[in-house]
C-alpha positions in Angstrom: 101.3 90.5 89.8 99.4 90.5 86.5 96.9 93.0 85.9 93.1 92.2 85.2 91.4 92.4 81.6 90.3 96.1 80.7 86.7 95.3 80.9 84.8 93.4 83.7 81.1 92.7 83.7 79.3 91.7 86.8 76.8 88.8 84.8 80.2 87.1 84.2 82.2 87.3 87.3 81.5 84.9 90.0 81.1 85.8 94.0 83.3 84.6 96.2 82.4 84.1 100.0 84.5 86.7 102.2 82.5 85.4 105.7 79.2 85.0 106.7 76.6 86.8 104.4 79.4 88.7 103.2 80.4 87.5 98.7 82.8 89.9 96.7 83.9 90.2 93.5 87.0 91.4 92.1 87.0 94.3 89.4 90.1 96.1 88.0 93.3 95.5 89.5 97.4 96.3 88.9 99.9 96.3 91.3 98.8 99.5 92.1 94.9 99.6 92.6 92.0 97.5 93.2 88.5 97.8 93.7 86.2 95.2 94.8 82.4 95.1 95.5 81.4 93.6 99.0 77.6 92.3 99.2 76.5 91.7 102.5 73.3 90.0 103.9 71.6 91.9 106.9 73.3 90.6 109.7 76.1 90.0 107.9 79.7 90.9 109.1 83.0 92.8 107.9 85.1 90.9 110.9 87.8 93.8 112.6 90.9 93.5 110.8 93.4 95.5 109.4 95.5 95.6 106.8 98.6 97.9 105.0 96.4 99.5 102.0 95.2 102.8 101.8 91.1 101.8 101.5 88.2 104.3 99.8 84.6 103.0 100.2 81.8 104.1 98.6 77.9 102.6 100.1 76.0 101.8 97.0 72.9 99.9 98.7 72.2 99.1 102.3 72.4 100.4 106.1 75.8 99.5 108.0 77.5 100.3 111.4 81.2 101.2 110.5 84.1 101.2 112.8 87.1 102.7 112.0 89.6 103.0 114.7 87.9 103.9 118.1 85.1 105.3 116.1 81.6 103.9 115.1 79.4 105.0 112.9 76.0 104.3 111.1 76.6 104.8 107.1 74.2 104.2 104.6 73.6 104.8 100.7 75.4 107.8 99.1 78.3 108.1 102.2 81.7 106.8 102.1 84.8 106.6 104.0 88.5 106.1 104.2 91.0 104.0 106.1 94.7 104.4 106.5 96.9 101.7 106.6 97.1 99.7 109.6 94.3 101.7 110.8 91.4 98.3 113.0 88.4 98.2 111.1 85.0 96.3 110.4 81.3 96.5 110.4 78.0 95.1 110.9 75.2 95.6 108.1 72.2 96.8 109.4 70.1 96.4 105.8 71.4 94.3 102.8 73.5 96.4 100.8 76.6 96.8 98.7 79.7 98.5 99.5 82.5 99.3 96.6 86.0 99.4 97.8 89.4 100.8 96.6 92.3 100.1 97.7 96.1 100.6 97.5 98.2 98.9 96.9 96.1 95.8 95.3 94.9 93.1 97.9 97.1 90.1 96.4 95.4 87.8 99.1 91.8 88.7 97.3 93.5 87.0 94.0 
């Protein structure tokens, strides 16, 4: 895997469509790290899945119903929260918002 340019600015990146009323764009990546923003529509849906990266997320805009595991939760502007590999997750977005994600190792299947 090649790693992205040192600098990335939103005005020049385009979004691509990761489901209904969900786009993303890629930021800085290696092999090693990744981080990608996620804008979602209200109403729009993070499908449960899972996957074998370490994940951080921090809520930058909006109102969303997390699941993580067997847990749910309603998460909002200023929160965040982590998933372990492997660990079923998703959510529902309650008010149009942004989420910024981190994850390790990089998601090849987002390049």
């Amino acid at each position: 895997m090649t790693a992205s340019k040192e600098f990335q600015f939103e005005n020049e990146m385009n979004w691509e469509n990761a489901g209904k009323g969900v786009q993303r764009q890629v930021f800085g990546y290696d092999d090693k790290i990744m981080l990608v923003k996620a804008k979602f529509e209200k109403g729009g849906v993070g499908a449960l899945h899972q996957h074998p990266h370490s994940q951080v997320t921090y809520v930058e805009s909006g109102v969303f119903e997390m699941t993580i595991g067997n847990e749910i939760k309603r998460i909002q502007k200023g929160d965040g929260y982590y998933v372990p590999p492997n660990v079923v997750h998703g959510c529902l977005c309650l008010k149009a918002g942004m989420l910024v994600d981190a994850f390790s190792p990089s998601r090849e299947d987002f390049l």
